[in-house]
C-alpha positions as CSV (number, residue, x, y, z in Angstrom):
1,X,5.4,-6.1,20.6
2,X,6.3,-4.3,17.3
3,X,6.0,-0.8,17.3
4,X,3.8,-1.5,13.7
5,X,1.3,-3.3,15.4
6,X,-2.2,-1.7,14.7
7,X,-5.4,-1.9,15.8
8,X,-9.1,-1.2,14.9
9,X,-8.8,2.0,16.2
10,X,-8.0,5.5,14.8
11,X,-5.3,7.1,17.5
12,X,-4.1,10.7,16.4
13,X,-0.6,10.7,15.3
14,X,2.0,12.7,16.7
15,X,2.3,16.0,15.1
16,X,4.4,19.6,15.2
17,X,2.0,21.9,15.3
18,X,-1.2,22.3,13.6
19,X,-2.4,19.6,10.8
20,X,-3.3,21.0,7.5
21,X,-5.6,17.7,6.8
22,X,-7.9,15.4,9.4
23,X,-10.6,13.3,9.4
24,X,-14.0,12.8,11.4
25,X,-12.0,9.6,12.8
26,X,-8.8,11.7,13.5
27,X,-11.6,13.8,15.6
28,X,-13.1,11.4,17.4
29,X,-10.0,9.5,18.7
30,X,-8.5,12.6,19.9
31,X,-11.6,12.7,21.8
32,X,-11.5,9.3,23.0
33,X,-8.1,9.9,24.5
34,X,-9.1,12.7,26.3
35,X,-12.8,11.2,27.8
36,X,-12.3,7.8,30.5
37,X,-13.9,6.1,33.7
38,X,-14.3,9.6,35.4
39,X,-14.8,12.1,32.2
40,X,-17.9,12.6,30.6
41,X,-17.6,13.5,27.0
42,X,-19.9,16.1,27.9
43,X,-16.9,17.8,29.4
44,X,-14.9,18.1,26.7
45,X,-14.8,21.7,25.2
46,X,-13.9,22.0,20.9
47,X,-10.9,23.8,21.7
48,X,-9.7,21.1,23.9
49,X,-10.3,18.5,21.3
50,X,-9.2,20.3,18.5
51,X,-5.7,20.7,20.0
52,X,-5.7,17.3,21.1
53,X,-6.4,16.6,17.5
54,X,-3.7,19.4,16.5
55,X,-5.7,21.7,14.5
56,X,-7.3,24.6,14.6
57,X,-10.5,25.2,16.3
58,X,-12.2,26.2,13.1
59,X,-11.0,23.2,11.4
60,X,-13.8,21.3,13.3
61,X,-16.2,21.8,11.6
62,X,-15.4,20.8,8.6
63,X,-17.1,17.5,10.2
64,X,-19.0,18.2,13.3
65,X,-21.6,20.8,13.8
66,X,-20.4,21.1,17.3
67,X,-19.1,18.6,20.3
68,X,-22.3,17.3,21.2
69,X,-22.5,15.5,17.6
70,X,-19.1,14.3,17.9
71,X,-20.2,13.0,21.3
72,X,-23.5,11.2,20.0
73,X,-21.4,9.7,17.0
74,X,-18.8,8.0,19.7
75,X,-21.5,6.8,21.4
76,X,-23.3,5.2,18.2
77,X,-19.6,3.4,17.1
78,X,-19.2,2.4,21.0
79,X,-22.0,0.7,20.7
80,X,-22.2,-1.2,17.4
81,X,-18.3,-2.0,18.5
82,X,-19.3,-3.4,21.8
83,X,-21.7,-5.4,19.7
84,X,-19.3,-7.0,17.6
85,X,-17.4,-7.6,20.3
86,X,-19.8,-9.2,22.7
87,X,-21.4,-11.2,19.8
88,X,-18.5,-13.0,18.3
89,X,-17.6,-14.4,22.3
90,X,-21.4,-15.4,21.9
91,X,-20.8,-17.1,18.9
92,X,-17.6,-18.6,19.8
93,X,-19.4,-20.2,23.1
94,X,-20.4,-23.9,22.4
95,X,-23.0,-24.1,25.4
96,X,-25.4,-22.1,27.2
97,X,-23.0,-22.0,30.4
98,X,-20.0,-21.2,28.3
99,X,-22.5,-18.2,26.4
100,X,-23.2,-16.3,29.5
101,X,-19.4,-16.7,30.8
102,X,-17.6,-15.7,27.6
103,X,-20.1,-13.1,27.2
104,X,-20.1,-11.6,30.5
105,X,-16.1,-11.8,29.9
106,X,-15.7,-10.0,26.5
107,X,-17.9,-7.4,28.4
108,X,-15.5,-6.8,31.2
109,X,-12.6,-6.7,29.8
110,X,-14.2,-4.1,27.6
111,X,-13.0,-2.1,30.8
112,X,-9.3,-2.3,30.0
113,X,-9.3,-2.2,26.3
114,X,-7.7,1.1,25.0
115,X,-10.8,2.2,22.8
116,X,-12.9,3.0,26.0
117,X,-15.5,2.4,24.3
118,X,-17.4,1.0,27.6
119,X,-16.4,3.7,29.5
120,X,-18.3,6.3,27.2
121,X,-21.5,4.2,27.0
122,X,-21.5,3.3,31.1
123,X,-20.4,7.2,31.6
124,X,-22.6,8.9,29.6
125,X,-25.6,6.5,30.2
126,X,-25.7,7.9,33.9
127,X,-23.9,11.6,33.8
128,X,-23.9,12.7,30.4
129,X,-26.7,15.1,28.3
130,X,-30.1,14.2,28.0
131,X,-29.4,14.0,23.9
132,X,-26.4,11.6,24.9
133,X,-28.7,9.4,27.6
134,X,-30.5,9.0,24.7
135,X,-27.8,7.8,22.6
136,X,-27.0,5.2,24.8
137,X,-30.0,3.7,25.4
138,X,-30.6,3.4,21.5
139,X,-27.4,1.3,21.8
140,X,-28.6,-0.3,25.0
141,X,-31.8,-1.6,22.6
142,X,-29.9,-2.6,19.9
143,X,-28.0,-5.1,22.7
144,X,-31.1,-6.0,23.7
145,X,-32.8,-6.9,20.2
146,X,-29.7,-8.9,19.6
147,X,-29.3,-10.9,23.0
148,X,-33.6,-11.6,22.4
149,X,-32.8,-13.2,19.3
150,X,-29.9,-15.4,20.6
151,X,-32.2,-16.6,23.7
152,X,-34.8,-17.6,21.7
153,X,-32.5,-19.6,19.3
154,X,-30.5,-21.1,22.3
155,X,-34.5,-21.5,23.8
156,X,-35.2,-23.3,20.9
157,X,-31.8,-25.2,20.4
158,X,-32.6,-26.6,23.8
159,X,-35.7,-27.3,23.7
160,X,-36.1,-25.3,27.4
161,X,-38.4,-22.9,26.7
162,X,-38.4,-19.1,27.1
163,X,-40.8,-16.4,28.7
164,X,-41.2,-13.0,27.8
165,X,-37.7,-12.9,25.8
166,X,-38.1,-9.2,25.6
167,X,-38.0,-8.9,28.8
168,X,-35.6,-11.4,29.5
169,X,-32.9,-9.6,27.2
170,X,-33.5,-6.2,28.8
171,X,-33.4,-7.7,32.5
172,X,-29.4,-9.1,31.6
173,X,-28.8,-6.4,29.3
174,X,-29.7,-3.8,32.3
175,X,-27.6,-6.0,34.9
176,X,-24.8,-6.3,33.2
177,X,-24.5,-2.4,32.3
178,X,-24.9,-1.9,35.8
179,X,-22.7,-3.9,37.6
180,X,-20.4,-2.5,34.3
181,X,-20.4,1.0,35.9
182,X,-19.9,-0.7,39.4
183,X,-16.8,-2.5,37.9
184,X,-15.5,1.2,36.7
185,X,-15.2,2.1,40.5
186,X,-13.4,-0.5,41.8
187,X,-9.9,-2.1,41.8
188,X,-8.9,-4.3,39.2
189,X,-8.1,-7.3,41.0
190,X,-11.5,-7.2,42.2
191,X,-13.2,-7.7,38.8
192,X,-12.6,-11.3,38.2
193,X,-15.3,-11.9,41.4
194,X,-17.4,-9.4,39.7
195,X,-17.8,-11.4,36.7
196,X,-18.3,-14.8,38.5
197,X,-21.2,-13.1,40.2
198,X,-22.8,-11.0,37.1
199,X,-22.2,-15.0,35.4
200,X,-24.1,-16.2,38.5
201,X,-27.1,-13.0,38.3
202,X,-27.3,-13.9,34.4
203,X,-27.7,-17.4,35.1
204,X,-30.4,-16.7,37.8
205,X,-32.3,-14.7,35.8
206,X,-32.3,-18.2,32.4
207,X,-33.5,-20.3,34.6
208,X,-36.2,-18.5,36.2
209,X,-37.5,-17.4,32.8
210,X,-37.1,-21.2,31.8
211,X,-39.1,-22.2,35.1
212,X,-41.7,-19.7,34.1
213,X,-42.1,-20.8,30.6
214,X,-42.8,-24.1,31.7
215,X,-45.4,-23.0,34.2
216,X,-47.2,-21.5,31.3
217,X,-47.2,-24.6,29.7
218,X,-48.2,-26.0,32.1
219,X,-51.2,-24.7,32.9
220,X,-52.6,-24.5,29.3
């Protein structure tokens, strides 16, 4: 691979010293790269950033009040990246079976991607601040309101049904974050087993809600 190959992602660039000039995104990759499966942001002190950054201590807040907003604004642009992410594999997918497995996919290998994204919003979900558990779970139902709207079109597409959609989407959304964290603790090797189950849970949980629906149909 070409040493210009870029990505999406701001990564601080190696400097001599301090840096006269950064930006919020300068800020929050440095913190990235210090945060993973086993470091909660919450961790993380403004000195520690700052010289991972390569500035002065001072110099931070020029964009962040302090490291808890720096923390709660990587966990707002984990989230809306995960989204993208996990909603162009649904888009992509051409059938409900291949929707829960290219979804379920996109979200694992989340896990090695060198954002870390993920790992913030599984870490900080469970360990983190009460103002970051927050966070997350804003993200969490924005994930849901999105996968709610995709099984009632697929529902509708289909012509199966759905109950309680709501529900439905924070049932899968909820699993799928767990196992997520599960997946963070175990060896690699071991995760393509983990998604053929999670693809297995999903799909246990689209067919009961499409048995349900038609028992309420049923009995009207």
């Amino acid at each position: 691979m070409s040493s210009s190959t870029t990505n999406d992602t701001p990564t601080p660039r190696p400097h001599q010293g301090r840096r006269a000039v950064i930006s919020r995104e300068d800020l929050m990759a440095a913190a990235l790269k210090l945060v993973g499966p086993h470091r909660s942001v919450s961790t993380l002190s403004l000195r520690e950033v700052a010289r991972e950054a390569g500035i002065a201590p001072n110099s931070f807040y020029r964009h962040f009040r302090d490291v808890d907003e720096l923390a709660v604004t990587l966990i707002n642009q984990a989230g809306s990246a995960l989204r993208q992410i996990i909603g162009e594999a649904r888009t992509r997918a051409t059938s409900e079976r291949s929707v829960v497995r290219s979804s379920v996919e996109a979200f694992m290998e989340q896990l090695r991607a060198d954002q870390k994204y993920l790992h913030l919003l599984l870490r900080e979900g469970t360990v983190g601040s009460d103002a970051f558990k927050g966070a997350v779970e804003t993200q969490l139902g924005f994930f849901e309101e999105e996968l709610c709207q995709d099984l009632i079109r697929l529902a509708a597409l289909k012509h199966t049904g759905i109950y309680q959609p709501q529900l439905v989407a924070r049932a899968i959304t909820r699993l799928v974050f767990t196992m997520g964290a599960m997946a963070m603790d175990i060896p690699e090797e071991d995760h393509p087993a983990l998604v053929d189950q999670v693809e297995t849970m999903v799909r246990m949980i689209i067919l009961g809600t499409q048995s349900m629906a038609r028992d309420a149909g049923s009995s009207h």
